[in-house]
C-alpha positions in Angstrom: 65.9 -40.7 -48.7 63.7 -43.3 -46.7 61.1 -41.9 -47.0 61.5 -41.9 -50.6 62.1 -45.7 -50.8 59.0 -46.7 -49.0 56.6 -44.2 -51.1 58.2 -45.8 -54.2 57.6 -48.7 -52.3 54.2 -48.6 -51.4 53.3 -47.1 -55.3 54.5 -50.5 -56.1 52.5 -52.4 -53.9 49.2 -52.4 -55.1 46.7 -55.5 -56.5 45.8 -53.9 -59.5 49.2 -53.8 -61.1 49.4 -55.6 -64.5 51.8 -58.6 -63.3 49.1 -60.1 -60.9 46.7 -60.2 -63.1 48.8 -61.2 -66.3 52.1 -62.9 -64.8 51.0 -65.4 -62.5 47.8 -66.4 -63.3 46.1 -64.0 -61.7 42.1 -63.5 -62.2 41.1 -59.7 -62.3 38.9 -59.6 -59.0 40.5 -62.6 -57.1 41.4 -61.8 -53.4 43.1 -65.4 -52.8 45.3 -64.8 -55.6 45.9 -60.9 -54.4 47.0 -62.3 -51.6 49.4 -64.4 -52.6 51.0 -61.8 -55.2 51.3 -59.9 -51.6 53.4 -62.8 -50.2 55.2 -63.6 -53.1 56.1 -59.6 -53.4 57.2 -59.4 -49.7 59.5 -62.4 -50.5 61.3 -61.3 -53.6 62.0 -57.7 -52.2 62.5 -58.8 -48.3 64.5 -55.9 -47.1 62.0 -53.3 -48.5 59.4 -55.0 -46.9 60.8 -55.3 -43.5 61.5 -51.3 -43.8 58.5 -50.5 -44.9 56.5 -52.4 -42.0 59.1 -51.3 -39.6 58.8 -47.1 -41.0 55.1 -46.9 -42.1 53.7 -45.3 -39.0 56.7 -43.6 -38.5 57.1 -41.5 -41.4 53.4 -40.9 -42.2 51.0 -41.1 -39.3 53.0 -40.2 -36.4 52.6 -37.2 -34.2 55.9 -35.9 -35.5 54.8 -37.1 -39.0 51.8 -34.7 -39.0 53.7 -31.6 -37.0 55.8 -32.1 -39.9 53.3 -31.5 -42.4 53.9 -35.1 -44.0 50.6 -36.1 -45.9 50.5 -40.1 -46.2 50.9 -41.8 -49.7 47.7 -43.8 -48.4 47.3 -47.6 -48.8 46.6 -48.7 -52.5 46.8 -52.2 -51.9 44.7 -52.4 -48.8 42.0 -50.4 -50.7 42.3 -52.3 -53.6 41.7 -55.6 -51.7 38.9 -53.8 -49.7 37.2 -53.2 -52.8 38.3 -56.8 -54.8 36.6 -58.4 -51.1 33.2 -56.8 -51.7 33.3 -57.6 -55.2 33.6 -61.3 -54.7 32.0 -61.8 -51.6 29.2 -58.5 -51.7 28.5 -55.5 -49.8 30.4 -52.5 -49.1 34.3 -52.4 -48.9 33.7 -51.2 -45.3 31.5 -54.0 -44.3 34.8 -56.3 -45.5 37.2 -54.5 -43.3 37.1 -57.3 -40.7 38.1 -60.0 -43.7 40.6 -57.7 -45.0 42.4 -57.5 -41.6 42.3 -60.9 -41.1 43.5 -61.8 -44.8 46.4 -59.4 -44.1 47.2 -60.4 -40.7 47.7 -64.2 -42.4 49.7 -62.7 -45.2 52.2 -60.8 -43.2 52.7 -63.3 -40.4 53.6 -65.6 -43.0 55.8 -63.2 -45.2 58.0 -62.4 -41.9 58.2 -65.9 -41.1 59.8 -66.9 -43.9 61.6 -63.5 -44.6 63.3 -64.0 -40.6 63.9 -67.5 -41.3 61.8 -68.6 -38.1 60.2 -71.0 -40.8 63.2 -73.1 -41.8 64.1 -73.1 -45.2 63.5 -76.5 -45.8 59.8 -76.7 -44.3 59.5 -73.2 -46.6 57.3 -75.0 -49.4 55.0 -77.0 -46.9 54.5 -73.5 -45.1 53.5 -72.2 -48.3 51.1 -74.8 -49.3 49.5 -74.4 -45.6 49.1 -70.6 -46.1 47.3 -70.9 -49.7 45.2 -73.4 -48.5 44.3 -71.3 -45.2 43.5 -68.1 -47.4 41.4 -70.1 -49.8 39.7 -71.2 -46.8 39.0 -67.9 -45.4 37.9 -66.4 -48.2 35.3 -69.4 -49.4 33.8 -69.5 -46.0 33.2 -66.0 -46.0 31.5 -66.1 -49.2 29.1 -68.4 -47.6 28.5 -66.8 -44.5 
């Protein structure tokens, strides 16, 4: 049964879905705005999100996992960034692994900020306006390094 929920889950989680790139503006190829479809996802479905960062290892790379003959789902939405990364800013998806780390380290930190409430409701927009700016950041000064 959980396991079920987070595979559905992570199917779901992907930056090449049709909403990012039609529903909020989205451009096909953007990594800022991938990244804030992430965050905005996280937020609107907080529970799955919190089981799914809490039962990711768990279920598919563990030691028990693999004695268990449980083949991962893989990561679609990290892959998809990897490759929307090297697009944008050239090279190889591997040679962006570093960005992409960093990009998703910013995103979850902030999604179970506000998720856990340790961002205050009422400072919840500010925090949100700090994030986009600190993405768009990282990604433009990569671009010109």
């Amino acid at each position: 049964m959980l396991s079920g929920v987070l595979r559905k889950w992570i199917r779901q989680l992907t930056f090449l879905r049709p909403e990012c790139h039609y529903q909020k503006g989205c451009r096909k190829g953007s990594s800022s705005k991938g990244c804030e479809w992430y965050l905005d996802y996280a937020l609107s479905h907080p529970r799955e999100y919190e089981l799914f960062c809490r039962k990711e290892y768990e279920l598919s790379y563990s030691p028990r996992a693999t004695r268990a003959g449980v083949k991962p789902v893989g990561r679609p939405a990290r892959e998809a960034m990897r490759r929307k990364l090297a697009e944008k800013l050239g090279g190889s998806a591997d040679e962006r692994e570093r960005m992409l780390m960093a990009l998703w380290m910013m995103v979850h930190g902030t999604a179970m900020l506000l998720i856990e409430k340790s961002i205050l409701p009422s400072d919840a927009t500010q925090a949100r306006a700090i994030f986009t700016k600190t993405i768009a950041t990282m990604v433009r000064e990569a671009a010109r390094a």
